[in-house]
N, C-alpha and C positions, 0 to 999 in steps of 0.2 A: 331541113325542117327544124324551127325552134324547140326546145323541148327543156325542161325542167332537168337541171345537173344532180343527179342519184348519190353521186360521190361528194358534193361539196357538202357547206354545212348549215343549215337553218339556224334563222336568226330571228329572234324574237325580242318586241321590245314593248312593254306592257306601259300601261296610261292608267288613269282611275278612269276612264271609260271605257277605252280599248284595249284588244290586242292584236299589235300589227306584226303579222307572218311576212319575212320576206322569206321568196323561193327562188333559188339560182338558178339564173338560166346557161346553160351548156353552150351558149355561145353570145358572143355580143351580138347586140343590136342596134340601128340607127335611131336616130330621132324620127325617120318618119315613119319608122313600124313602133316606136314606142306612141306617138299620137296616136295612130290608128286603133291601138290595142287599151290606149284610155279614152278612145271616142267609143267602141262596144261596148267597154264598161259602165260607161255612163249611159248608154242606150236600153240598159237593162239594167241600173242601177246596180250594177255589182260593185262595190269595195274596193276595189283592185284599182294599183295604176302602175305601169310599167317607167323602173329607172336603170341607170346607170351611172358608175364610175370611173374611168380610168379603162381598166382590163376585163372590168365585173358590169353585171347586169341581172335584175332579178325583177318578180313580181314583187309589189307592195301590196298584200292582202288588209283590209283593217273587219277586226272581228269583235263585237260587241262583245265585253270584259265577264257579262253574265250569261255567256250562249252555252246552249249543252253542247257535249264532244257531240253529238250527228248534226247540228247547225253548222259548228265549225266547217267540220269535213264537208257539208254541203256547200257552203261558200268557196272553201277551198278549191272544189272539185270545177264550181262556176269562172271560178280565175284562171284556170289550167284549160279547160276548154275554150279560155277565148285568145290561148296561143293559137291552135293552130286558124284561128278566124284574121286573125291576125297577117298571120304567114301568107292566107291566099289573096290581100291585100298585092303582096310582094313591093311593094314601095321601100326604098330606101334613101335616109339621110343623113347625115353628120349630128350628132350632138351628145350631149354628157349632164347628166346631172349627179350630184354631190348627195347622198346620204351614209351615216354609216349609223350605228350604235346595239347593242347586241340586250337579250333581256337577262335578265337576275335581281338577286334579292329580293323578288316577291313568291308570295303563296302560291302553287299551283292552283288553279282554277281550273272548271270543266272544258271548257274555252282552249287552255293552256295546253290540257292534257287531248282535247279533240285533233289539234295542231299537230300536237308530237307522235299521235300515233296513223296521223293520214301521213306523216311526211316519214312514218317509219314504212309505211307502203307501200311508199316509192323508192325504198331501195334496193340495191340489186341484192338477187338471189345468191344465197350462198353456194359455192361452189362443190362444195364438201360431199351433198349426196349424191351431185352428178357422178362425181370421180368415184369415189365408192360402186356404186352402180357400174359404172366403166370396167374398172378395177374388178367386179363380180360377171361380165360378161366375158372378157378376156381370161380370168380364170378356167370359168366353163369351156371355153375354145380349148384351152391347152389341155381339161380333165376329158374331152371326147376323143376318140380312137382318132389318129393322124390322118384315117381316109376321110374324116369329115373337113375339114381343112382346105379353105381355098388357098392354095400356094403351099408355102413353107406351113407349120406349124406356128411360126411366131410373127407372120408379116400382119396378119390381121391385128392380135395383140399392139404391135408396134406402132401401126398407124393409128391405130385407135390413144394410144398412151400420148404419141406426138402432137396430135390432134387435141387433147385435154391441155396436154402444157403450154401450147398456142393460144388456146382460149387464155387462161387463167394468163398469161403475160400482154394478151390484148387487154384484157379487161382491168387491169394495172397502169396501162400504157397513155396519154390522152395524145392521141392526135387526131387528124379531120375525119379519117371515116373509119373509126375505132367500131361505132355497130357495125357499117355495113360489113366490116371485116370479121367481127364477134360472130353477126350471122351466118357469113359464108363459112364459118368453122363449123359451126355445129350445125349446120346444113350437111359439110361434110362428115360428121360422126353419124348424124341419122341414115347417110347412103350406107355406109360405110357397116354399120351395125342392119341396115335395111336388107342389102344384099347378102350378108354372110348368115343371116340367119333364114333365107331363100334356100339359099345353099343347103348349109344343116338339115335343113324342115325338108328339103327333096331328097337329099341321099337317106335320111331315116324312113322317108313313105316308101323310097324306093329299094329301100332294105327288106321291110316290112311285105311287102310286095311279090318277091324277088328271092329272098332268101337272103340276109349278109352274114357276116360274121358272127357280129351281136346275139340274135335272132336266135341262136343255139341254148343260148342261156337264160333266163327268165331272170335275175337277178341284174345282168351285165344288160339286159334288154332294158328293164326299167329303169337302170342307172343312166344311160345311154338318152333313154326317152325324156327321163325329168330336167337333162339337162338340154338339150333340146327347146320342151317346152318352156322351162324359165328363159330362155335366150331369146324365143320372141314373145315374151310378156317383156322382153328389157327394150328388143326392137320396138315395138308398138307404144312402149310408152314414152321415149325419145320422139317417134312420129307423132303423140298425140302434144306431149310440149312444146314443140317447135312451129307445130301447125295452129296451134290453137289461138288465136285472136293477133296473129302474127309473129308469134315468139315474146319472150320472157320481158324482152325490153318495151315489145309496142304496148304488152299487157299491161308493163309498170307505169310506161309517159304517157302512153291514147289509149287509153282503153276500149275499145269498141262496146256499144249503146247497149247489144245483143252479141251478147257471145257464143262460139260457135258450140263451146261445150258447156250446158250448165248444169253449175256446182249445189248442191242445195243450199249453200249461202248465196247462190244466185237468187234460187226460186222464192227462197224465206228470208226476207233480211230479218228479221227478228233474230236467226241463228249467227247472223254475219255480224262479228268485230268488225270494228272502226278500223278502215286501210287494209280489210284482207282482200287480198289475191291470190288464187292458185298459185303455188309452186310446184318445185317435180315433185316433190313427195306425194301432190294429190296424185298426178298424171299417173302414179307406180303406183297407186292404189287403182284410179282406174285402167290399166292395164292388167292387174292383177283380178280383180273382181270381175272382168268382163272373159279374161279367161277360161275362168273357173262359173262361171252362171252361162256362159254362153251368150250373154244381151244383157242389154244396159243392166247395172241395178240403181245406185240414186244415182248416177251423173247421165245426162240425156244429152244424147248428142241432136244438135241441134240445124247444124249445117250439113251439106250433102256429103262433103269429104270424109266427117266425122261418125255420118251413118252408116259409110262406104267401109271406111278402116275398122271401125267396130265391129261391123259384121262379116270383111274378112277374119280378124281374129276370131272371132267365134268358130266359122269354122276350121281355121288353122289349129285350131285348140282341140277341137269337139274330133278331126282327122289323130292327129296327134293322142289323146287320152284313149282315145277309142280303139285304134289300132293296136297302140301299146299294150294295153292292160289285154286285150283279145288274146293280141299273141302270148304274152305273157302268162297267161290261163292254160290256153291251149300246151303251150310245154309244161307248166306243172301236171297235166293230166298225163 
């Protein structure tokens, strides 16, 4: 699949009429899917025409020099959806076309700045809150009593730590199927975070239940219980990133029309900057909010999987707070 390159670098080259955006594509392409992709264009009068040089290949966006930033992004977004119109042509041919030149020395313009912040939208997510997050689920693995513990004490920890450093060195890395490999990673971190926190969430119900260790102590009980529950507010919100409009990458290149979770910049664009997309930070807030309210609050889940996992959490949560705090009552009495 053609798809717009997140890592390389936008080039802008300003006219007193225009401003032409080119946007790199992550892979060459022939001459005969570059026709094809300037025959749509002109079938719908969009701006755009597909080039190349040598190793490089980009869209040629041209964007009238006096557009507001939501004009821009809207043309923009018109050139980027007529890749994959493009692709289902699948025609391929030999050719090369010569442009280079990059923009500077002039004033930003609305135009200018609508450019620079849809092309900041399309870049990848930073890695830092995932690992963070990682880094705080693995912690709580080691501060729960050893009988919660699938295996050893540190194996979960460990895959899960090997499994971030794989990401972040694929995501460095370019070669031919660097997503498909991105996503079978963090496919693997959500099993991986999915099942252990199964685990956890049944040996405490079955604690709870049952009589365990914990259970003696109302202090060691709700210590035991809150880490527990933040464990799968971390599981659920890995499930709800990874799942959602196909993961991080398809959200950034394809967006999907109707997304499967929506954000109130979804519902209101009047709230929505120019090139926002959900990150994890939202996905942690909704895993965190849906928690703690039991059902949706402003993110609405919109596809059946997302109605599905939502409302498992809720009652994974509503078991969890509910049991806890009970038991917990009943020994201080």
């Amino acid at each position: 699949m053609t798809a717009i390159d997140p890592h390389a670098d936008l080039e802008l080259d300003a006219t007193d009429r225009d401003l032409v955006a080119r946007l790199p594509l992550a892979s060459m392409v022939d001459g005969e899917w570059m026709r094809r992709y300037d025959d749509l264009a002109r079938a719908i009068d969009a701006p755009a025409v597909a080039r190349a040089n040598g190793d490089r290949a980009w869209i040629a966006v041209a964007i009238p020099i006096d557009s507001s930033q939501e004009q821009a992004a809207s043309r923009l977004d018109a050139a980027r959806a007529l890749i994959g119109d493009a692709d289902e042509a699948n025609a391929r041919a030999d050719h090369s076309i010569a442009a280079t030149s990059t923009a500077g020395g002039r004033a930003a313009t609305p135009a200018t700045n609508g450019v620079r912040e849809w092309w900041a939208g399309t870049r990848p997510e930073s890695h830092w809150p995932m690992g963070i997050t990682i880094a705080a689920a693995a912690g709580i693995e080691l501060a729960l009593p050893s009988r919660f513990s699938l295996g050893g004490r540190w194996i979960v920890p460990a895959v899960q730590g090997v499994l971030l450093i794989a990401l972040v060195v694929v995501d460095r890395v370019r070669f031919a199927h660097r997503v498909a490999t991105a996503r079978a990673i963090t496919l693997a971190i959500v099993v991986v975070l999915g099942a252990d926190a199964a685990g956890v969430t049944a040996r405490l119900i079955g604690d709870l239940v049952t009589g365990g260790p914990e259970t003696n102590s109302a202090g060691e009980l709700l210590s035991v219980g809150f880490g527990v529950w933040i464990y799968t507010i971390i599981a659920f919100t890995f499930a709800y990133w990874i799942c959602d409009g196909g993961g991080a990458t398809a959200r950034t290149l394809a967006p999907h029309a109707v997304p499967d979770l929506a954000f109130p910049q979804h519902l209101n664009p009047a709230v929505r900057a120019n090139g926002w997309r959900p990150t994890f930070l939202d996905y942690l807030y909704l895993g965190f909010t849906n928690a703690t309210a039991f059902s949706p609050t402003d993110v609405m889940p919109l596809a059946r999987w997302a109605k599905f996992a939502m409302a498992l959490q809720a009652v994974i949560s509503l078991a969890i707070l509910g049991l806890v705090i009970a038991r917990a009552v009943n020994i201080l009495k």
